[in-house]
VEXKELUM-18103 format. One line per 2 residues: number of its first residue (from 1); for each residue y, z, x of C-alpha. Coordinates in steps of 0.25 Angstrom, whole numbers, plus 2048, in hexadecimal, padded with zeros to 3 digits. Example, Ala and Ser with C-alpha at 12.3 -4.5 7.8 and 13.67 -1.06 7.14 Angstrom:
2
1> 7EE 81F 831 ~ 7FC 81D 837
This chain:
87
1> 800 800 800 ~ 80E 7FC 805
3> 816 800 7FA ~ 816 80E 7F1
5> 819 80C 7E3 ~ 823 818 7DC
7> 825 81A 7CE ~ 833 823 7CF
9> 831 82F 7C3 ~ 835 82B 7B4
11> 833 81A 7B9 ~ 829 811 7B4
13> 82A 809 7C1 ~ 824 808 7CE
15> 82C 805 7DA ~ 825 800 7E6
17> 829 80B 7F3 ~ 827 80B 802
19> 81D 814 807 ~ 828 81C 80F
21> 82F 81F 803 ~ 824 825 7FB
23> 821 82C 809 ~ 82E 832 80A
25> 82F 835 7FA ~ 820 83C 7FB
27> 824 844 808 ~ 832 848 800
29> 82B 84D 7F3 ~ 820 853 7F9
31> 82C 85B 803 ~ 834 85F 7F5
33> 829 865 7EE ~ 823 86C 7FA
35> 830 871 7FD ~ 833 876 7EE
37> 827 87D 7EC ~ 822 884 7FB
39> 81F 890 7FA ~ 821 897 808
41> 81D 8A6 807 ~ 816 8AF 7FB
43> 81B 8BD 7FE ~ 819 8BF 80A
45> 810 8B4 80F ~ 812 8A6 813
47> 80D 89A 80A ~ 814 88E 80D
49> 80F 886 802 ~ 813 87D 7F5
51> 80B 87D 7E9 ~ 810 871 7E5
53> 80A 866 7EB ~ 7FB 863 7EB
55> 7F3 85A 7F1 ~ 7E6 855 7EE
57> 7DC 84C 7F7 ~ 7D2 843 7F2
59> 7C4 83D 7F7 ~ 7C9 830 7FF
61> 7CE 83A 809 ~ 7C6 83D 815
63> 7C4 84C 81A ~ 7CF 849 825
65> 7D9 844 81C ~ 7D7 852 812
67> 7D8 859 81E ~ 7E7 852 822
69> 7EC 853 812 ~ 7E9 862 811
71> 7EF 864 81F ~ 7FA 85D 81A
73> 7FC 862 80E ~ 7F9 871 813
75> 804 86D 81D ~ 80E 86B 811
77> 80A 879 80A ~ 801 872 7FF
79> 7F7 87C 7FB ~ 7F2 875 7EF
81> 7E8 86A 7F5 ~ 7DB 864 7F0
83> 7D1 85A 7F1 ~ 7C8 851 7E9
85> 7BE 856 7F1 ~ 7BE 864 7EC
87> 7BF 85F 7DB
C-alpha cells in the first residue's frame, strides 16, 4: 500500500493520505491520550500507567514480534494487553 485512505469524523468521504501523515497523526493521538490519562503514582507507589489505551495481538504475528509489541506498548505504560492466542 502507498496510500492511506482517512475518512475525517462526521464525513461520508474518503480521502486518500500519505503514510507520514497518518504516522504522524497516530503518533499525536496515541501521545494526547496517553498524556490525559497516565497515572503516575497511587498513594505512595509508583505506577506510571494509562488505562486508556489497549492493545491486542493477533495469530499472523510470530513470537518475536509479540515480544516487541508488548515491550512496546509496556514501554508507553499500557497495562491492558491481550492476544488471540489466549481467547
Amino acid at each position: 500500500l502507498t496510500k492511506v485512505q482517512y475518512r475525517a469524523p462526521g464525513s461520508a468521504n474518503w480521502e486518500e493520505k500519505d503514510w507520514d501523515w497518518a504516522m504522524d497523526r497516530i503518533a499525536k493521538k496515541i501521545k494526547a491520550t496517553r498524556d490525559a490519562n497516565f497515572i503516575e503514582k497511587e498513594g505512595d507507589v509508583t505506577v506510571n500507567r494509562t488505562e486508556a489505551i489497549g492493545n491486542f495481538g493477533g495469530a499472523a504475528l510470530d513470537n518475536a514480534e509479540c515480544y516487541l509489541l508488548s515491550k512496546a506498548m509496556r514501554g508507553l505504560g499500557i497495562v491492558y494487553l491481550e492476544h488471540q492466542a489466549r481467547i
